[in-house]
N, C-alpha and C positions, 0 to 999 in steps of 0.2 A: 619349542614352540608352544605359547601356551593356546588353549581352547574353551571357547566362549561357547553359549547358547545362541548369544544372540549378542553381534557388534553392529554398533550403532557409528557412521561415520558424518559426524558432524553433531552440534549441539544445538541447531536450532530450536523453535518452538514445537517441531514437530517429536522431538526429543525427550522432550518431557512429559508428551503424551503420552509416548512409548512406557516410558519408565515409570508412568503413574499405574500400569497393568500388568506389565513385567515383573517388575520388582517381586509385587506379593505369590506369583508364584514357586518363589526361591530359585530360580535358574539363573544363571550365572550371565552377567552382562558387560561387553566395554566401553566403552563409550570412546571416540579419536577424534580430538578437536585438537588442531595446529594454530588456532585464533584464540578471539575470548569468546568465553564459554558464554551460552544466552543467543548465536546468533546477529544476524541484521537487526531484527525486529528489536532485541533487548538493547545493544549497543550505537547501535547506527540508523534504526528506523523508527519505529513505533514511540517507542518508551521514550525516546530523548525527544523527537520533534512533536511531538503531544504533549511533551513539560513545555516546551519554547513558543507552543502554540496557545498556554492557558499562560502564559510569561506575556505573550502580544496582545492578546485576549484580554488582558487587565487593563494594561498602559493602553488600548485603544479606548477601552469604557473610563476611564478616569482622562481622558482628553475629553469627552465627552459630557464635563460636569455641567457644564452650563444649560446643556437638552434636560439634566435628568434634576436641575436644581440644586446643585451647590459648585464649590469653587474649590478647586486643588491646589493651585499656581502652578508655574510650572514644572513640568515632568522632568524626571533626571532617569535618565537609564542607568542599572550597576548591573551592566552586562555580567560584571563577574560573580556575584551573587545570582543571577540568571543560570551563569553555565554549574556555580556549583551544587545549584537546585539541581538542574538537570543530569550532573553528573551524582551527587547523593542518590538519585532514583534509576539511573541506569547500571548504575555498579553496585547499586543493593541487588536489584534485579539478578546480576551475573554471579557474584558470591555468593547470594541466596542458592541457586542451582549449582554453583559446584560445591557447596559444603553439602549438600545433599548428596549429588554425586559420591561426593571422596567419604562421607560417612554412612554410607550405607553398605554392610558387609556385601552383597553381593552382586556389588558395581564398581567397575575401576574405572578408571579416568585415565586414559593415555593423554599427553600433551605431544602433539604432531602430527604433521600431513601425512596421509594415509593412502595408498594408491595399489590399488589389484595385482596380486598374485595368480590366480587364479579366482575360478568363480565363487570357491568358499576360503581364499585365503589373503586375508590386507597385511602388505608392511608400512611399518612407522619406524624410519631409517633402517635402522639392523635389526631391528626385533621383527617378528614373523606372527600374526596372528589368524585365529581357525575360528569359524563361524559355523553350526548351523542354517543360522538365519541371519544376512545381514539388512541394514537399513541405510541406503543411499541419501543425506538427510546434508546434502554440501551448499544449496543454495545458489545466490545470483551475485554478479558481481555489476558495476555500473561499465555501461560499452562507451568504448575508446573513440569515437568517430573520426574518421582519415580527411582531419582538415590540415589543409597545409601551412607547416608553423607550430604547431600545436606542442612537437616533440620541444619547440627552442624556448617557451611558456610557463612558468607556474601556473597551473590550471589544479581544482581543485573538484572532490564528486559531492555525495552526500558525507557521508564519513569526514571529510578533507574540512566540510564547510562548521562543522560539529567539535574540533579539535581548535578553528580560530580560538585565540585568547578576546580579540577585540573586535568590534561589529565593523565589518566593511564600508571604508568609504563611498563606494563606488560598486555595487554587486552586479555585473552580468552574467544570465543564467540563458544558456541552451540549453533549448528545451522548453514547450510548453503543456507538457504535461502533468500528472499529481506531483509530482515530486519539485517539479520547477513553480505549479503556482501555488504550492503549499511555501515555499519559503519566499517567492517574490513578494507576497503579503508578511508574513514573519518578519523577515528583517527588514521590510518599508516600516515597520510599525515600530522598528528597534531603534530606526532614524538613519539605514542606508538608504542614499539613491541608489532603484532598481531599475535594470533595462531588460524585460524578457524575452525574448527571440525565439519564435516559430516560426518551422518550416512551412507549415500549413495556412492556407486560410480562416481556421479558428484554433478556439486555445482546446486540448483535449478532445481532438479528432474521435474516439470513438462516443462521443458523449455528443447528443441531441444539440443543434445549433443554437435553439433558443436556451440551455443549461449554458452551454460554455461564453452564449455573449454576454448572457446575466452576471456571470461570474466576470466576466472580464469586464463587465460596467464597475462594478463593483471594486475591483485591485484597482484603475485608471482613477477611479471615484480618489484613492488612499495614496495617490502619486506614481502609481506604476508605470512605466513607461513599457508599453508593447508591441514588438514589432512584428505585423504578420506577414504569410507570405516571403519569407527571408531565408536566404541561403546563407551561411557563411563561408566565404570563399578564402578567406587566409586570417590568420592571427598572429600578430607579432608585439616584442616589447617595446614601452613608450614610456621611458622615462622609470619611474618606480612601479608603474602598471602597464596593461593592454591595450593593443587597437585591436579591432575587429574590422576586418572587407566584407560588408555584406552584398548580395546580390536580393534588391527588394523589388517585385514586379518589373523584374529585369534593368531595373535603375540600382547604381552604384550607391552604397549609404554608408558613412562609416562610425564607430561606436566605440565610444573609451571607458576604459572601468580602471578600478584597482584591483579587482578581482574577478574571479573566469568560472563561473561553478558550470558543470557538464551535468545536464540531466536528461541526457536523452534516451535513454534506456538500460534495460537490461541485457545480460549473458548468462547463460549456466555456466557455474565452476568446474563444470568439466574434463578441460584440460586434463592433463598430467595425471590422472583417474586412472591410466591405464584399462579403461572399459575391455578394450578390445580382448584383453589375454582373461578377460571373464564371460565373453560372450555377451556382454549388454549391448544392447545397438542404441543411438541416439538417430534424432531425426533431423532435417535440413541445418538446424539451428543449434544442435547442440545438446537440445533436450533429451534427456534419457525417455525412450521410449515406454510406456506402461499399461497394462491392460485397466480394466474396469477397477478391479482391487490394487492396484498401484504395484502389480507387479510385475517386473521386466523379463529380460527375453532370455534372463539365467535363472537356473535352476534354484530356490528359497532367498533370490535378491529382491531387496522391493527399492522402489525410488520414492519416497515423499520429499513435500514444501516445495519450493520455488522450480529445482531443478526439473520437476517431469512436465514442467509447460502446464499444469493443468489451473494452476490459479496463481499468482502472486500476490497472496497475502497470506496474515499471519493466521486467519481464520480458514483458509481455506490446507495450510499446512498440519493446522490441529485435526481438522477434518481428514485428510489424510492420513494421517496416523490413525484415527478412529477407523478408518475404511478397515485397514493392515489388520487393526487388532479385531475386527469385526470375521475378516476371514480365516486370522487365526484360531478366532473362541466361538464359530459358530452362528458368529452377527448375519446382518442384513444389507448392512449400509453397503455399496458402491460409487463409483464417480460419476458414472449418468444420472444418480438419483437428485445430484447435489444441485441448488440453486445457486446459483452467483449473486452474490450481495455485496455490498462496499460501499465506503462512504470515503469520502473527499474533506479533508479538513481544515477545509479555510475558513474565512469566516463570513458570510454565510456557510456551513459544511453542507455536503451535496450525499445524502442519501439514495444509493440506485440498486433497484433488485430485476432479476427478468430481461426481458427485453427491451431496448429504447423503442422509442417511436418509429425511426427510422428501419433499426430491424425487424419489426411488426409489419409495416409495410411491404419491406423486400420479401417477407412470408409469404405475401398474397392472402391473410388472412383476413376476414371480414371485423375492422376492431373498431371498438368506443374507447373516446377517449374525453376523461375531462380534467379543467385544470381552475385552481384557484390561487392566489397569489397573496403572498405573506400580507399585504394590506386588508384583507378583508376579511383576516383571524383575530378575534378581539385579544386574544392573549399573545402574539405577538404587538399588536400595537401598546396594549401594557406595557409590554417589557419595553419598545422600545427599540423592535426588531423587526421590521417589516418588508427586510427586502429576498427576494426571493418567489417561490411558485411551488405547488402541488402540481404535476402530472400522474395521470392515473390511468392503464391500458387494460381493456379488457376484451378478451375473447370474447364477440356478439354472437358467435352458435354455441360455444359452453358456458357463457357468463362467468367464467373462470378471470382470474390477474394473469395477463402479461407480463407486465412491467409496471414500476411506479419510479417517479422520478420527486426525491423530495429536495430543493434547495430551498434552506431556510432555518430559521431557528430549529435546534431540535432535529433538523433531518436525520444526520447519524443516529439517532436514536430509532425515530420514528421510525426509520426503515426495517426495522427491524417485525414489528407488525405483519407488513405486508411479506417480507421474508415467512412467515408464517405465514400465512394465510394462502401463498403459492405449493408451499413445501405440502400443505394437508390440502391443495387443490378444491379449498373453500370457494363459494361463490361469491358474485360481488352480491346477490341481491340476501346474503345468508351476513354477510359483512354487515352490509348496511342497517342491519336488525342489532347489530352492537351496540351498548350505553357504553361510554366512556367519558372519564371523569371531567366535570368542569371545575373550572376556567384553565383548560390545555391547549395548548397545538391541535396535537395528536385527533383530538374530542372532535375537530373539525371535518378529520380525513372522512368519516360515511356519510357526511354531506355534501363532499365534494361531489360523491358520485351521482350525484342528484342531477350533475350535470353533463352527464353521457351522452356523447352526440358520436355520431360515424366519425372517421378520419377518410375527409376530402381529397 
């Protein structure tokens, strides 16, 4: 049996956090990944629909020629120089971290699924390996949902939708959350007809109603077909493609594609983990349960990234690792300390820090709130970008940020500011004393709040 410092099970992004602090101490590490190495985020999330996304991001501005004065003809998609951009930059991505891995004296690389022995011991088929300290780092998988028919289907998730060779005739996506209307625009733009399908009455339930209708003007705006309110009650083959039975405000609707992408949620990969014979406990869902510092209910086990429920994303799993190594070496940071920030990438992308509106309210807190609208930023009407809104939340007994909500040119970015400005519990009227450079978005934001009024 060999024995480690410290085994790391799985290679996500949280991973490399690890081993950017590990490493230099010289203690011995292994790292057990049965997939590719890099993770969701490098292979199947981030890195690949963020190329596909500045791929649609073009072909929509060069349709565009005659607003911005000149002439293109027209557009020809070469989807397959699309994917082998996207694939050049996701598989540099994963080679980059395993060549690092495998060449660095005092890191090994196991290739295999790895499942509890005990509380300090993983196997990887026959081999048996011994930990100090290990790192729970397995991630999400996309959830199955028990529609009937589904099993008799080619249906496809994120990953499935990522490996097509050729753009979808016909794309139907369950699901109207990040994941469904980040590609229902994607491939509208690539020249699929899209049909979206939510259960809910708006797209992105936990996101303020005036955000998710703006955004859903917007995809309708670029051909999207959306269906809210909608259950799907069976799925079956039709010909070379799918029918779908929906159930829409209790009226029968039905929906044909050539394609089925499932985006309705997540799972922890926790299955076949063997938790149990290590003492980890998981909670209703699945998630491995974790204290403040990401650490679970075994003795030197910690859980980061997707699987401990506590964030699902790639920032919030770097964070994690930061937490780990923080209580390792002495740090500060914890997961109560942390702000949730995130940004949505469509296009307009959606910037959100803090709390919505809506949970400001359910607070009972006394809040101001103001909001300004991409038409009345001179530097987005430049560019050319105008749709979209500022929301801005602030505590009216601390004059503290709540929340900000940015849809618009620049959100993803912008959010980032106010990410700051909540994390050092600045105030809004200490904000508003900011210069910031003209002719920006951004330069707009300590203006807005000029327009603080109560929430009614």
């Amino acid at each position: 049996m060999q024995t480690f410092d410290h085994i790391i099970l799985g290679s996500g992004q949280a991973t490399g956090t690890l081993l950017g602090k590990l490493i230099p101490t010289g203690d011995t590490i292994t790292v057990i990944e049965g997939g590719k190495v890099g993770g969701s985020c490098v292979n199947y999330g981030c890195t690949p629909t963020k190329t596909l996304v500045a791929s649609a991001k073009a072909i929509h501005q060069a349709s565009r020629g005659e607003f911005f004065g000149f002439e293109t003809g027209d557009i020809k998609i070469n989807y397959a120089r699309i994917r082998e951009r996207m694939n050049e930059i996701r598989n540099g991505s994963s080679n980059g971290l395993t060549n690092w891995m495998e060449s660095t004296p005092n890191v090994s690389l196991i290739r295999g699924w790895g499942t509890f022995e005990n509380e300090n011991t993983i196997r990887v088929g026959d081999e048996l390996v011994q930990g100090k300290h290990i790192y729970v780092n397995v991630g999400t998988s996309s959830f199955v949902p028990p529609i009937t028919g589904l099993e008799d289907v080619d249906w496809i998730d994120n990953s499935g939708l990522l490996d097509l060779e050729e753009v979808p005739e016909n794309l139907v996506i369950i699901g109207g959350g990040y994941i469904g209307v980040e590609f229902a625009q994607v491939f509208r733009r690539f020249g699929a007809d899209v049909t979206l399908i939510q259960r809910d009455d708006q797209l992105m339930p936990r996101e303020d109603a005036d955000v998710a209708n703006e955004i859903q003007k917007a995809l309708e705006e670029e051909g999207v077909n959306i269906i809210l309110n909608a259950n799907t009650e069976k799925v079956s083959k039709k010909g070379n493609g799918i029918e779908l039975d929906l159930d829409v405000n209790g009226k029968p609707q039905t929906v044909e594609g050539s394609h089925l992408l499932l985006a309705i949620g997540r799972r922890p990969n926790t299955k076949g983990l063997n938790l149990e014979k290590a003492g980890i406990e998981t909670n209703e869902r699945g998630y491995i349960t974790v204290d403040d510092y990401c650490k679970t209910s075994a003795e030197n086990v910690f859980a980061v990234g997707d699987v401990n429920g506590k964030g699902a994303f790639t920032h919030t799993s770097v964070n994690d690792a930061e937490i780990v190594l923080d209580y390792l070496f002495d740090g500060d940071r914890s997961l109560s300390q942390r702000t949730q920030v995130y940004g949505l990438f469509t296009d307009p992308p959606l910037g959100r820090v803090g709390m919505s509106e809506k949970e400001t309210i359910a607070s009972g807190r006394k809040v101001l709130k103001a909001t300004r609208t991409m038409t009345r930023i001179s530097r987005a009407k430049e560019m050319g970008e105008t749709k979209g809104f500022v929301k801005l939340l602030v505590d009216a007994e601390t004059d503290q940020f709540l929340g900000a909500s940015i849809l618009g040119v620049g959100g993803d970015e912008i959010i980032n500011m106010f990410a700051t400005a909540i994390q050092a519990g600045m105030t809004w009227k200490e904000y508003r004393k900011t210069v910031l450079v003209h002719p920006t978005v951004s330069e707009l934001m300590p203006w807005t709040l000029d327009a603080l009024k109560p929430i009614e």
